[in-house]
C-alpha positions, 0 to 999 in steps of 0.5 A: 389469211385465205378464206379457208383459215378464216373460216377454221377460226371461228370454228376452232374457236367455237370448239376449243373455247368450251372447255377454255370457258369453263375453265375460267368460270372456275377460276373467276369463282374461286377468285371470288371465294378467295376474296368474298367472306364465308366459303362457297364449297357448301354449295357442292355436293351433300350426300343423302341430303335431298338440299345437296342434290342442288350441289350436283350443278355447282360442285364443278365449279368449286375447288377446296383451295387454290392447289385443288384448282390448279390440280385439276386445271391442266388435265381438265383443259388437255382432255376436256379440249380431246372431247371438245374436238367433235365440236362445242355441243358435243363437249357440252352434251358430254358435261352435262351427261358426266355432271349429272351421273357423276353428281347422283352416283357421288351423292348416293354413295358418298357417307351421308353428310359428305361435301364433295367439290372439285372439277375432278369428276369432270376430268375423270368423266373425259377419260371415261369417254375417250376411253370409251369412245373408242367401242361406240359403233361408228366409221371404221376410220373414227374408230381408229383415230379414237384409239389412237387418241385413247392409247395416247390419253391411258398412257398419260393419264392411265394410273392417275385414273386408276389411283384416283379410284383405288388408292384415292387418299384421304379426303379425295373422293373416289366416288365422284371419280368413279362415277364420272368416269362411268358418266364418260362411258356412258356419254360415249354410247349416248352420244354415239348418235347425235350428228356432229355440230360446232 
């Protein structure tokens, strides 16, 4: 191995295993709520509960069940992996951005009393921001690259994304999926300035 490809490991590692982590955090949290008596989703999201805004930090975390998890994993990993590529603490700065605006938007406008868990604010919440990413000033060449990545991800995932806010069925909540896609957006534009770190 040359020093060069030495060197990118750590590197790709330092970007990639971001959203690997997390990922696994979510998992290792539901394998405990599996096994553990009670059930840890009334640690998420309580609408109009001044005690549910705590839920704002942990409702990523949590999934309803088993197949809630599995959903969101795949698409979690592949767009989480997207942002996680202009480094570790962008991916990061892009969470907590999409986790705070996508958790007070569900909070607020959610039905009072509404429990919402799921990393699914998350997933829509990196759409947002390639989506966006594309608008932020920036080089005329990491515009293009970012379209490029941007047609590439709407074409994949463009009518889940619009399904998941419109047509949402019963018991999904549009609302987190909404605001954090508008928290993706809006993470593009703040983010537009930081320098780009591992």
């Amino acid at each position: 191995m040359t020093v060069t490809e030495q060197q990118a490991t750590p590197s790709a590692l330092r970007r990639f295993g971001a959203p690997i982590a997390l990922l696994a955090v979510m998992w290792a949290v539901q394998l405990a709520d599996s096994i553990l008596p009670g059930s840890f989703s009334g640690f998420g999201i309580r609408s109009w509960d001044p005690a549910g805004l705590v839920g704002i930090l942990f409702a990523p975390l949590l999934h309803a069940s088993w197949p809630h998890l599995i959903g969101n994993s795949v698409p979690f990993l592949v767009l989480g992996c997207l942002v996680a590529a202009e480094g570790a603490r962008r991916f990061w700065a892009v969470t907590g951005i999409i986790v705070v605006i996508g958790g007070v938007g569900t909070w607020a406008v959610n039905a009072p009393g509404t429990l919402t868990v799921g990393a699914s604010g998350l997933v829509f919440g990196y759409f947002g921001y390639l989506v966006a990413r594309v608008f932020a000033p920036g080089r005329v060449a990491h515009r293009v690259l970012y379209a490029i990545v941007a047609l590439v991800v709407i074409g994949v995932y463009g009518a889940t994304m619009l399904t998941g806010v419109f047509a949402a069925g019963a018991g999904v909540s549009w609302q987190g999926h909404l605001f954090g896609a508008i928290g993706g957006g809006l993470a593009a534009f703040a983010a537009r300035r930081a320098p780009r770190r591992e």
